[in-house]
N, C-alpha and C positions, 0 to 999 in steps of 0.2 A: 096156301089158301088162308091159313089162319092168321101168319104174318102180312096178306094184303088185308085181309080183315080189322085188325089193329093199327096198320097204317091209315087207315081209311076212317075209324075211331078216332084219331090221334088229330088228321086232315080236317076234319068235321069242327072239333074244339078249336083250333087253331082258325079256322076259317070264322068263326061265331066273334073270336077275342080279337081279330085283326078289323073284321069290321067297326069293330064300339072304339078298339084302342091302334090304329094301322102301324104309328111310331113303335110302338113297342112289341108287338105281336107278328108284324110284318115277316121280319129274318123267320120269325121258330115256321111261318107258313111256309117261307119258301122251301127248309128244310124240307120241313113234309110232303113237298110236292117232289122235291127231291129223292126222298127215300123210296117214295114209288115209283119213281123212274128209276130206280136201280133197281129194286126189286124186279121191275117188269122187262129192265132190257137181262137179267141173269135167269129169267125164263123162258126168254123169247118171244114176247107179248112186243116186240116192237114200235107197232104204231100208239099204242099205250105209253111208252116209255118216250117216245117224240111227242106225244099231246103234256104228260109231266112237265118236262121239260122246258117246254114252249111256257107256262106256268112258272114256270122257275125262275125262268129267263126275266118274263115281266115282270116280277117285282127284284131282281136282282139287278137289273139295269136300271132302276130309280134310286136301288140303295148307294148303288155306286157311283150315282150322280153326287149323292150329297156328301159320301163318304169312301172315297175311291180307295185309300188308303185300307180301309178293313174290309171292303167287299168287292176289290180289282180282280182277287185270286178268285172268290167262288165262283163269278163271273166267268173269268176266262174255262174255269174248271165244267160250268154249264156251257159255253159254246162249243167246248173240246167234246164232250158227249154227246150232243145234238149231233154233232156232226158224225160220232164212231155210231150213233142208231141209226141215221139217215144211208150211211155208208151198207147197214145191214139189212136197210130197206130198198136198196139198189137205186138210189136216190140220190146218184153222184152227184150232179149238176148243181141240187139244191145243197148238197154238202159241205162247198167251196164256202160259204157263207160264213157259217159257223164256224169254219177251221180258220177260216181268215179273220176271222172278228179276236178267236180265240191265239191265235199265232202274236197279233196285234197286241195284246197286252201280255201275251211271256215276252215278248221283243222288249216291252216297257221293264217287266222286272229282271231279264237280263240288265238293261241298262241301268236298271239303281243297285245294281251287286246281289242280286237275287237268284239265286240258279233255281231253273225250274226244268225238269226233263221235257214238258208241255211242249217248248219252243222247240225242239229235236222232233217229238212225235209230229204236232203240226204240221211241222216244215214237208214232212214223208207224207204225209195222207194229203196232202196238198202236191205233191210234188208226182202222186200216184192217181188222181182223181185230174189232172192235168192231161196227163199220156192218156189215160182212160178216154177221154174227151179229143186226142190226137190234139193240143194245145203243148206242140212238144217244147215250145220257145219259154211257155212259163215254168212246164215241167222243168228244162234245163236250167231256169233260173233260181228255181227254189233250191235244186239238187247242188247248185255251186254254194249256194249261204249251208245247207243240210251238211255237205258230203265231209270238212272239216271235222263238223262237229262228232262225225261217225268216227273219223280216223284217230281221235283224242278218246275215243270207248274204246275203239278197235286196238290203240297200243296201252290200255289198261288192262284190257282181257284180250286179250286176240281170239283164245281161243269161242268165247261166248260171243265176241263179234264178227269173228269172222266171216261168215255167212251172209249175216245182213250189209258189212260194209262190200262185200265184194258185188253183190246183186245190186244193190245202189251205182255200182261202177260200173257196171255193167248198162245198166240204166240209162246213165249218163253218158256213156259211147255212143249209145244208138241215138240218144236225142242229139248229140251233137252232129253225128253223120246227117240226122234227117233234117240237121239246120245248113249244112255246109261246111262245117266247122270240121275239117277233114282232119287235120292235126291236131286236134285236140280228142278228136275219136280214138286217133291213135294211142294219145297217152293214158287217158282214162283205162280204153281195151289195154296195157299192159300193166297199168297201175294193180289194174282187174284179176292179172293173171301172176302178178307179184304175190298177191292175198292170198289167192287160191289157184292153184293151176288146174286145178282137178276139174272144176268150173268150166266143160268146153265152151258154154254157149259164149263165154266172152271172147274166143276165137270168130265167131260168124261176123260180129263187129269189127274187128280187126280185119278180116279178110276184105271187107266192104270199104275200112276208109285205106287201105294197100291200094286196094284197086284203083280208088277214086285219085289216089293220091300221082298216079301211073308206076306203083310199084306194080304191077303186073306178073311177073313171074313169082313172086313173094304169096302176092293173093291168088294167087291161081293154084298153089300150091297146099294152100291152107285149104281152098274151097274141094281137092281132091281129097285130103288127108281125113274132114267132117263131112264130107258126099253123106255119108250111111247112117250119119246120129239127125243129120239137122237139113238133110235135102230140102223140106218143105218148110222150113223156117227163112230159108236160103232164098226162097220161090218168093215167098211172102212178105222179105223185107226189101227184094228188089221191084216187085210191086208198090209196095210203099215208095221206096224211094222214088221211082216213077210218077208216081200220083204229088209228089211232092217238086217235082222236075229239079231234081238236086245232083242227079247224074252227069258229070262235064260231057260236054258232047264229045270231045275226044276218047272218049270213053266208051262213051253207047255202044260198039262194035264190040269192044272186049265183054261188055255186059253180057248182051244175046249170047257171045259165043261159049259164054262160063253156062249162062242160061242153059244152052244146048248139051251143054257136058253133063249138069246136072238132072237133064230129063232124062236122059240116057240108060 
């Protein structure tokens, strides 16, 4: 309370100097609209922290009209957070915006020799706020530019990335399944299961694009093996893929009948 209290003191003066002088006073405003949107998203004041923000953003999108070079980065650095509050405000839909606006200029300072972690996180909360939305064709297309980037962390640390790259692979099995893309489900699910074996869920994926693929005694075998961890996972993704009509029709029969085993 006493640090929004000062921020707010701080906000006040900077709002008074920007009006008389805006060239010059402008940036230290945005800060301050900025420091209370962190403050307020590391209390959980959320919708607070998205009105900041919103603040931030306008006068940060005029600086970096005139001077894109020193104010690209704060920018992209304000859409990337609009979008991790929005994301905490269950405000997927509207989220997509800011992560894309924000993804949009790490892609730029990737391209002039800039590394920014920005274009990795993006690409993931983009790539997560997609599937959220059952948009699995964009999810799958962010996860091919993403999934790279993961396996170049993943063989610097493996141990500290292991987790997250294999759950990304996983990811990426299932949107490929739910596109059609049967052998590429496949590779992914073993890619998946190179990372981490321990990992069953990237077995359900594999069993599904077997099936699809008329490996059938292969998948049929996986689907006995995970019956007892992932029955209704099992239920749930052949629902999906139904609703999706991604099932070969030569297939449909081994479906129901795997179906049948699994209500069993």
């Amino acid at each position: 309370s006493e640090s929004e209290a000062m921020h707010k003191q701080a906000l006040a003066i900077r709002e008074r100097l920007a009006q008389s002088n805006p060239q010059a006073y402008e940036p230290d405003l945005a800060m301050s609209y900025n420091n209370l949107a962190s403050l307020y998203y590391q209390i959980q004041r959320f919708a607070e922290s998205e009105a900041m923000l919103q603040q931030t953003l306008a006068i940060r999108k005029r600086l970096a009209q005139s001077k894109p070079q020193i104010y690209e980065t704060q920018l992209m650095e304000s859409y990337y957070w609009l979008g991790r509050t929005m994301l905490l405000e269950e405000k997927y839909r509207e989220a997509q915006e800011p992560f894309g606006k924000s993804l949009h200029l790490a892609r730029k300072q990737i391209q002039a020799g800039t590394e920014t972690s920005r274009y990795l996180e993006n690409l993931y909360y983009l790539s997560f706020i997609s599937a959220n939305e059952k948009d699995y064709a964009s999810a799958y297309t962010y996860n091919e530019e993403l999934l790279p980037l993961m396996n170049a962390m993943y063989k610097e640390d493996t141990e500290g990335w292991m987790a997250d790259y294999s759950g990304q692979l996983v990811g990426q099995s299932f949107y490929a399944n739910l596109l059609g893309k049967f052998i590429e489900g496949e590779q992914y699910s073993l890619e998946a299961i190179k990372v981490d074996s321990t990992q069953h869920i990237a077995y359900t994926n594999l069993a599904a694009t077997l099936l699809f693929q008329g490996k059938v005694e292969d998948a049929e075998n996986l689907y006995r093996q995970y019956k007892a961890e992932f029955k209704e996972s099992f239920l749930d993704d052949f629902s999906e893929y139904e609703r999706l009509n991604v099932i070969p029709e030569e297939r449909k029969k081994d479906v129901e009948r795997i179906k049948a085993m699994l209500k069993e």
